[in-house]
N, C-alpha and C positions, 0 to 999 in steps of 0.2 A: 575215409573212415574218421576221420580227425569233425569234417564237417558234421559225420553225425553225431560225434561226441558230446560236441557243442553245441547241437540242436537239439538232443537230453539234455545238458545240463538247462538250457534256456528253459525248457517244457516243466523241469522238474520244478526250479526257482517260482515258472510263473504257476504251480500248483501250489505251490506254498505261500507263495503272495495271495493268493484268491484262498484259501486255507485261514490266512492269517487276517485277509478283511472282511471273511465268514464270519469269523468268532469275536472281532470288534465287532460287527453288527449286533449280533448277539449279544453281547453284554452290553452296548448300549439302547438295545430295546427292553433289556432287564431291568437296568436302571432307572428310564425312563417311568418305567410298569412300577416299580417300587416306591421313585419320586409320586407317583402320579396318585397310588395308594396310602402313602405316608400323608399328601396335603388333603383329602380325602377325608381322613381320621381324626385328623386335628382335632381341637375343642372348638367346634363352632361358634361358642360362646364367646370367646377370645375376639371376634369381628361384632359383635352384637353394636348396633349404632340406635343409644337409646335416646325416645323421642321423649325432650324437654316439654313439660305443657305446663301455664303462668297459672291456668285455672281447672284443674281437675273435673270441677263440673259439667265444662263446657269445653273438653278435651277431646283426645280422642278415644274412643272406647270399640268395645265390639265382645260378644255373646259369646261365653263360655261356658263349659261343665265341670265340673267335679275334677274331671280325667286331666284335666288343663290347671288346675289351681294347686293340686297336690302337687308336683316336683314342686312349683311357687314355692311353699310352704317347708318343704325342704330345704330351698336354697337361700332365704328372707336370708339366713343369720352368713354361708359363706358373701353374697353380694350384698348387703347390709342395704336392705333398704326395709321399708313400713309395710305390714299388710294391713288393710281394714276390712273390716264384714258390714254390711250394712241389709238389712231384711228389705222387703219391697215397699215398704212405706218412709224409708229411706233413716230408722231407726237404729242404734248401733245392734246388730247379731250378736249377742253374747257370745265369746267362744268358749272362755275359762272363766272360773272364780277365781281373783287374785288372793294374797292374805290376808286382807281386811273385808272379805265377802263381797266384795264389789266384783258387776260383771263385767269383764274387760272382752272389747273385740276388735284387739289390733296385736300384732306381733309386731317389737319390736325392740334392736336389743339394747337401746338407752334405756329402757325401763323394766328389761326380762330380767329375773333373778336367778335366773340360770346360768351357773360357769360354765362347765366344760358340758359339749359337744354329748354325752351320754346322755346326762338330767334332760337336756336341751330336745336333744330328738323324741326321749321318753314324753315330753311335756307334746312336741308336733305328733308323734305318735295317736293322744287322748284326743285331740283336735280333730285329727284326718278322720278317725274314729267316728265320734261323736258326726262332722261331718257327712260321711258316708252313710248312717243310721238316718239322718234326717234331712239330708240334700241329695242323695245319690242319684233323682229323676230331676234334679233342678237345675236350672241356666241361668247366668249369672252375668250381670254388666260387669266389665273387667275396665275400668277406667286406671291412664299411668298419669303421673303426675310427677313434680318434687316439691318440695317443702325444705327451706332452709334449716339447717340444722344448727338449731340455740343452743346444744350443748357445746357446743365449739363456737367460741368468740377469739379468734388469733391475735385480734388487735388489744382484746380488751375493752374497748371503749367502749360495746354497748350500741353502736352506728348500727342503724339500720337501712341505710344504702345500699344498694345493690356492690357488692366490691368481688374484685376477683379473687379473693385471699380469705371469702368468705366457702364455707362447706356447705352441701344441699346434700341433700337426700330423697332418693327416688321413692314414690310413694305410689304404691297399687292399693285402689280401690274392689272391692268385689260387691256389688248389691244383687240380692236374688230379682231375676226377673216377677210379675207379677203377673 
């Protein structure tokens, strides 16, 4: 009698042991399913490894629309770099009239007069607009580039050496195909 006592107790322990690496399994395949979902979701943008080019002209490029240049144009002013338009005789695109009536076709925000993020979008807003009215069937060379950025000189001196202490700025081209 004693033997079988103890041959319950053994049965019942090793149901609870298999009970108890049931539900470790289980929270560790939850985990892993959430881990797995969480890096997933991330901001993509966060890895983005942007390609440096010495000469925009002779860079690298490749054929876009409309649908592809609008978030651009949204995101110029959070990653700060240059848009330019250029028509297909390789002319500046007018995109805006600046304050002095001159036609300006680059966003950029060393020289937007736009503060805050409201004006700012209202102004991308007329652009996309204007845009979509008169490119909406058009494809566009999308040239990246960078271009040193001469509002910042850290040293002061004015050198124009290549230095590591110097600032660049990535610079997207768009010209309509022809």
């Amino acid at each position: 009698m004693e033997n079988a006592a103890e041959a319950l107790k053994m049965a019942g322990f090793m149901l609870i042991f298999i009970l108890g690496l049931s539900v470790t399994m289980a929270m560790l395949s939850r985990a892993t399913s959430a881990a797995d979902s969480i890096i997933q979701n991330e901001d993509r943008q966060a890895s983005y490894q942007y390609i440096e080019v010495e000469n925009p002209q002779l860079g690298l490029s490749r054929t876009v629309t409309l649908a592809d240049i609008i978030p651009t144009l949204y995101r110029y002013r959070a990653e700060e770099y240059i848009v330019y338009f250029y028509d297909a005789s390789e002319s500046p695109l007018g995109l805006y009239t600046d304050q002095n009536g001159n036609l300006v076709n680059y966003l950029d925000l060393d020289k937007d007069i736009y503060g805050d993020w409201q004006s700012l979008k209202a102004h991308v807003d007329e652009i996309v607009s204007d845009l979509i009215d008169n490119y909406s069937n058009t494809n566009f060379i999308e040239r990246l580039g960078i271009v040193e950025d001469t509002s910042v000189d850290p040293s002061g001196s004015g050198d124009t050496d290549i230095d590591i202490n110097k600032n660049y700025k990535r610079i997207i081209t768009y010209t309509v195909m022809p």
